[in-house]
Phi, psi and omega in degrees: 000337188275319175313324182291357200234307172306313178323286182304319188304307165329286168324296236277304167285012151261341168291290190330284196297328180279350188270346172266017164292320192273333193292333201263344143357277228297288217310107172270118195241156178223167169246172191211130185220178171149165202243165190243143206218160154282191212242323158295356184106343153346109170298153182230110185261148185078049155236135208305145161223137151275151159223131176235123183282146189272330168268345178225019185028042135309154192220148145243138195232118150266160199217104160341145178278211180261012177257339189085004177302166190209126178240061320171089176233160174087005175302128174275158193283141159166218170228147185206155172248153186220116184246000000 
């Protein structure tokens, strides 16, 4: 009897997990990446960047690498400014 009982419960939560897997699909983020230079080309690594979304003025804050790269990831789609 338990086993049969595990049995179902085992099923029951992988039909959960498999239908909610696609449901977490729907949500769309995107990233933003590039690198920060000297008017010579020269990368500037430790430099501060914002990102402020324009419709609810959330900011995300990042810091250049030792290369001068930037990675923005996980960003809902929309328009921003970046100081």
């Amino acid at each position: 009897m338990f086993r049969r009982n595990f049995a179902v419960i085992a099923l029951v939560l992988a039909a959960a997990i498999a239908f909610a897997l696609p449901a977490e699909a729907q949500f769309a983020r995107s990233e933003l990446s590039g690198r920060v230079s000297d008017p010579d080309g020269a990368p500037l690594p430790g430099v501060t960047i914002v990102a402020r979304n324009e419709a609810n003025g959330s900011t995300r804050t990042i810091v250049t690498g030792l290369n001068g790269s930037y990675l923005f990831q996980g960003m809902t789609p929309g328009t921003y400014t970046f100081t």
